[in-house]
N, C-alpha and C positions, 0 to 999 in steps of 0.2 A: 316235864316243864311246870307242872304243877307244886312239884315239890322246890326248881327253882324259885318259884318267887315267891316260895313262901321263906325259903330262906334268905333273896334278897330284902323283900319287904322286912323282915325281922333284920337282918344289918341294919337297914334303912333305918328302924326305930331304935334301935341301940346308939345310934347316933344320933339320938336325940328329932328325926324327922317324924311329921304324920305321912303315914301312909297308905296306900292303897293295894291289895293284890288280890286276884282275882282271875282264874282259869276260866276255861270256855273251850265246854267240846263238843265235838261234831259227830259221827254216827259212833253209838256203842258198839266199835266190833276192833279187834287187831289190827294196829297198824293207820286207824285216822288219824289226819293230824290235831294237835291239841295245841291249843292259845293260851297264853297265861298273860296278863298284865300288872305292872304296877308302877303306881304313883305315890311320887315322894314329892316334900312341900316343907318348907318352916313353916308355914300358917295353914290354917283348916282347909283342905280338900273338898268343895263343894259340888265338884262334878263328881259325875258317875255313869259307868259305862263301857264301853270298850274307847280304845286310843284310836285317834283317825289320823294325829300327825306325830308318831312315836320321833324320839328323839337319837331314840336309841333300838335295832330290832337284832334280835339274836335267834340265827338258824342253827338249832342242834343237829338238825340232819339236812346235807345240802343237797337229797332227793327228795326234798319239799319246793326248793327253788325252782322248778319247773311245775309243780301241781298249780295248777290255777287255784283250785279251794282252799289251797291252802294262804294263799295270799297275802306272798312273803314281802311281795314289794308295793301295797297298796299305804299311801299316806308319806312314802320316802319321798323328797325331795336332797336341796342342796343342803339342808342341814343337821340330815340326821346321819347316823353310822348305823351301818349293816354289819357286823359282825359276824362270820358263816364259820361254824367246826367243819374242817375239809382239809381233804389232803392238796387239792389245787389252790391256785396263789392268790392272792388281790389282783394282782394284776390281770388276771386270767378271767375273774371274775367281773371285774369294773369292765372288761368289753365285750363279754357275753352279756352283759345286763345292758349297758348301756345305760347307767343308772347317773343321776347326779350327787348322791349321796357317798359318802367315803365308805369304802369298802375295808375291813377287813378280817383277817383268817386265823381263827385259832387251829392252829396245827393237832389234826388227829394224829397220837403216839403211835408209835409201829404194835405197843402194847395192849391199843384199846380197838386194833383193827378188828377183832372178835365183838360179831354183835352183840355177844352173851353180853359182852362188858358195860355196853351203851349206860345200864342206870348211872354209872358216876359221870355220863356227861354233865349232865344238874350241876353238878359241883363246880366244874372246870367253868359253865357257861357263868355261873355267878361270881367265880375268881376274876376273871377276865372285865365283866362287867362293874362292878367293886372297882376295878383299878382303871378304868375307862372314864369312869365316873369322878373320878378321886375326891369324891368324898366319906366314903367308906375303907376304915384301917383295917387291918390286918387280925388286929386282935379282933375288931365288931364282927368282920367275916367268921372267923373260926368259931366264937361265939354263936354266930346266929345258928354255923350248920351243927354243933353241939347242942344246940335249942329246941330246933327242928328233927334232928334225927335221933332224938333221946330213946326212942324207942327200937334203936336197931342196935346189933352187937358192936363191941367196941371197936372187932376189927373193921368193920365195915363204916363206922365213922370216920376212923382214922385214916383209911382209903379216900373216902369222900374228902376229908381235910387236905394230904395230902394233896388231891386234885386243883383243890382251888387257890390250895398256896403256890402250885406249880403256875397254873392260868394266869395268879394275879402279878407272880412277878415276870410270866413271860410280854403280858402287856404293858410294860414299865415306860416302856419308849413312848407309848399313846396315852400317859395318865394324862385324867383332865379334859382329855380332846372332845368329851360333848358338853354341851352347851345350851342350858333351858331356852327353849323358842320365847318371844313375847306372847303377853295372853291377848290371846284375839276376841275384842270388845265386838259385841252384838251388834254394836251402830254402823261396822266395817261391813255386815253381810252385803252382798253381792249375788245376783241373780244368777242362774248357772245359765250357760250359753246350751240353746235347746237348739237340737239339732232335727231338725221336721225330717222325716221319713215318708216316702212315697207309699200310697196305698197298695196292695198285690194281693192277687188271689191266695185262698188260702194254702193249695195246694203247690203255692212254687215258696212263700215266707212263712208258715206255719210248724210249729214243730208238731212232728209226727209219731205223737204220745202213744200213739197206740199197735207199732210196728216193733219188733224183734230188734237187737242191738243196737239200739239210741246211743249208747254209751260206748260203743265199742271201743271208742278212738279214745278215753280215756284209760289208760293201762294200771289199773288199780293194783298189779302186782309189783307197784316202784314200792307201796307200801310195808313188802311181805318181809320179814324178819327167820320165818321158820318154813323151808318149802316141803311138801308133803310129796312124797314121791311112792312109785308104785311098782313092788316087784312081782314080775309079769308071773316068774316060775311057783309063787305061793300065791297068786292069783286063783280064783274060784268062779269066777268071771261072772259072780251075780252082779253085776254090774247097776241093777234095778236099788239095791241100797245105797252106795254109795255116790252114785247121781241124783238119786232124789233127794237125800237128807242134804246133800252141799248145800248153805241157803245163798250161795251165792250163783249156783246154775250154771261150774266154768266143768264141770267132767263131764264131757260128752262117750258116745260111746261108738267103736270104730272096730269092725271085726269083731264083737261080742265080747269086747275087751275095753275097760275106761281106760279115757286117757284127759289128763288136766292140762287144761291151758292157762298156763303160767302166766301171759300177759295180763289176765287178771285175777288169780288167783290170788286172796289176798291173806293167806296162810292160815284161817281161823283153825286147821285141823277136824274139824267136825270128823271128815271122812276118817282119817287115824282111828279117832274114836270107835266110828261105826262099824269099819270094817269085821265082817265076822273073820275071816283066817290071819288078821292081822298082816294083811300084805302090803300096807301103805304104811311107811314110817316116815320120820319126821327127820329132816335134817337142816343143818343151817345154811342160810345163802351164800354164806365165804364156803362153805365146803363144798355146795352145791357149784359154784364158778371156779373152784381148782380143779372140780372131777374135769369139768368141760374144757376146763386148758387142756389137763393130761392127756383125754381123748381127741382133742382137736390136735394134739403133737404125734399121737399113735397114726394118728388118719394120715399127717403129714408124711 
């Protein structure tokens, strides 16, 4: 996402706009989600900051829409567009959200269901937006991502191009459709409505910083891309390295045997690394959820 908007912000100024872009990320590890902003203006850009009422938000991955941290839907109202890469519908989505803001879906390819492929998302999410936007053409797009990607091989550009020419004319039907909000003058502020809260002891409203699984109910493994898996028969069952170097503390250890718990394992691979007989490799999560069909139809 960081590499989008430095491609859109580069259309944006090909067309003659000031603009602004500017990522924003969260823990350095595999799989956090990352923010990227930008602002566009025919006259000088004086804020600075992050966006509180985007006009416009784009989910490259639509198992971000349920992470709270990630927080896909903070600052939407009625007049901005949610744009989501997903194989499910607008429709499917405006009433799971519940949102008032227009919803819609850039269709993931049957081709780019392989997560390996995800990096040309970038591309697709800037084509889409480009044409949402309709103020940026066709040539400034190709342009910008020629600009921005000069440094990768050609074919890999030309992939990326591709992507976005595909995104921006599958959104043809929706050019134009956002709309700059008015600028909200300082003399409008409005006090926020403060909601009092009853006193309580600490032990029934206090969080409980210093107990075991605080976190549990977030499932840090929606983020995981590569799942590390463990074959029992090259197993050596020192189990003592590859639980303790995890830094995230999810292989516990069960009959003198690790086992990882996927709900939050959030794929950094460490243990692959670590392992001395090399009994944990590495596979992907679309191969990892056909194994589970296959045997969930063997068991039938």
């Amino acid at each position: 996402m960081k590499t989008a908007s430095r491609i859109l912000g580069s259309a944006f100024f090909n067309e003659g706009y000031e603009v602004q872009d500017a990522p924003r990320y969260g823990a350095e590890r595999r799989g956090a989600p990352i923010f990227a902003f930008v602002r566009a203006d025919n006259k000088a850009i004086d804020e600075r900051g992050v966006i509180t009422h985007p006009d416009l938000v784009i989910v490259a991955d639509d198992s971000l829409v349920t992470v709270p941290a990630a927080g896909v839907m903070q600052g939407l109202d009625e007049h901005a567009v949610l744009l989501i890469n997903s194989h499910v519908s607008a429709e499917t989505w405006q009433q799971r959200l519940n949102t008032k803001a227009q919803v819609l879906v850039l269709p993931i390819k049957d081709a780019m269901q392989n997560r390996a492929e995800l990096p040309y998302v970038s591309a697709a999410c800037v084509g889409a937006a480009a044409r949402l936007l309709g103020m940026i053409s066709q040539n400034a797009l190709v342009r910008a991502i020629d600009e921005e990607l000069s440094h990768l091989a050609a074919d890999k550009i030309n992939t990326n191009r591709t992507r976005a020419i595909e995104a921006f004319e599958l959104m043809t039907t929706h050019e134009n459709c956002i709309q700059q909000r008015p600028s909200v003058s300082a003399l409008d502020y409005q006090q926020p409505e403060w909601v009092e809260l009853p006193f309580e002891d600490a032990r029934i409203s206090a969080p409980t910083i210093h107990a075991s699984l605080t976190s549990v109910e977030v499932k840090t493994g929606l983020w995981r891309t590569m799942r590390p898996v463990i074959e029992y028969d090259r197993c050596n069952h020192c189990w003592w390295i590859c639980s303790s170097t995890c830094p995230h503390n999810v292989i516990s250890v069960e009959d003198n045997s690790p086992v990882i718990d996927y709900d939050h394992c959030v794929g950094c691979l460490v243990c692959v690394a670590q392992c001395p007989p090399h009994a944990i490799k590495a596979i992907s999560e679309a191969e990892a959820k056909q194994s589970a069909v296959e045997q969930a139809g063997e068991t039938t």
